[in-house]
C-alpha positions as CSV (number, residue, x, y, z in Angstrom):
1,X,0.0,0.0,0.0
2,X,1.6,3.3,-0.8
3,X,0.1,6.0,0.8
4,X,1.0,8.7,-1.7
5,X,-1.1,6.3,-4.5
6,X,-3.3,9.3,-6.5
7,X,-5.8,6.3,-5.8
8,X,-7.5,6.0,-2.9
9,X,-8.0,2.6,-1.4
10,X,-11.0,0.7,-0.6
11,X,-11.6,0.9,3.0
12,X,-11.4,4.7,2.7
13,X,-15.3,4.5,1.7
14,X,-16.4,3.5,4.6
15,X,-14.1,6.3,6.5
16,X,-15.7,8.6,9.5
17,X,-14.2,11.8,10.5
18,X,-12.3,11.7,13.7
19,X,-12.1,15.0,15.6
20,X,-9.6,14.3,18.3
21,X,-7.0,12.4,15.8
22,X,-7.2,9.1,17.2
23,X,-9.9,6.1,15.9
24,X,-13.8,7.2,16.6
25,X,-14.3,3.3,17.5
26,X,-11.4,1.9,19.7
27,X,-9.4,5.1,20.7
28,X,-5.9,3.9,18.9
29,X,-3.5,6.7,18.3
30,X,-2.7,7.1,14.2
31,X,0.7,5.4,14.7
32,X,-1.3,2.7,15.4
33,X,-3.1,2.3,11.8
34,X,-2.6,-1.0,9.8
35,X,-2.6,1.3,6.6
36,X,-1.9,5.2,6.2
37,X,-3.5,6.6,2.9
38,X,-3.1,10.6,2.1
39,X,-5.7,12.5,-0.2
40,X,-3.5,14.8,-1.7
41,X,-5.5,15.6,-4.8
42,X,-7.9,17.8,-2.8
43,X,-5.9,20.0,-0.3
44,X,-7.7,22.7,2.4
45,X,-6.3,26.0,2.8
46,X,-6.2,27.2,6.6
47,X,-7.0,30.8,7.3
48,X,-3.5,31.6,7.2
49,X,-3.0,29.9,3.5
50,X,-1.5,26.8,4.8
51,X,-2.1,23.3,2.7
52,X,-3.5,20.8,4.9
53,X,-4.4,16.8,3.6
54,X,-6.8,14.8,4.4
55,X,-4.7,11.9,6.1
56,X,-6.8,8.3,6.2
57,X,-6.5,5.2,8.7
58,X,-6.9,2.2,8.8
59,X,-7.1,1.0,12.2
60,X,-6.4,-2.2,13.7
61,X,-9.7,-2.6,15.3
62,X,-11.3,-2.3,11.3
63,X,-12.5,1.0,11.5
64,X,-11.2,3.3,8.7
65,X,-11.1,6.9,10.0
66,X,-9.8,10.5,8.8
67,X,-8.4,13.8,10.1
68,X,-6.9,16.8,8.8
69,X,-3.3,16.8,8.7
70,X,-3.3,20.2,10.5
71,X,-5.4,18.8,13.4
72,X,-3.1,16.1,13.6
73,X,-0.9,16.9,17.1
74,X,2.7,17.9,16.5
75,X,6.0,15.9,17.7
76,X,9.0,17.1,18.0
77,X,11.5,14.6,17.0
78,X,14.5,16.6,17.4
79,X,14.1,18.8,21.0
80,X,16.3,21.6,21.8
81,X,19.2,20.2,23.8
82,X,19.5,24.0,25.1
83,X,16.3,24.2,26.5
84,X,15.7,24.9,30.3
85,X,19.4,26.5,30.4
């Protein structure tokens, strides 16, 4: 499965929107998803003109869910080593 495919899966038919980023059905966090698939052929502009993607999952439990990449909570991967000096 390639998530960047300009087609979109199966199992994102049956899709719901997830609010709070994380499956509607069992709770699973997005890292958790058995398959990642991005829409990328129709992006949202923010208020402040930034692209955001409709980002779909595929969750473990068999729910298929989706959230704006915007909405999607940040994680900093590389932290300031200076930070609290």
């Amino acid at each position: 499965m390639d998530a960047f495919s300009p087609i979109p899966p199966a199992w994102t038919q049956s899709a719901r929107r997830a609010p709070k980023y994380h499956c509607p059905q069992c709770d699973a966090q997005a890292a958790a998803a058995q398959a990642v698939w991005i829409n990328r052929r129709t992006p949202l502009f923010s208020v402040n003109h930034q692209r955001q993607w409709q980002e779909f999952y595929w969750c473990s439990c068999g729910q298929a869910w989706w959230g704006w990449s915007g909405d999607r909570q940040k994680i900093n991967l590389h932290p300031n080593p200076r930070a609290g000096k």
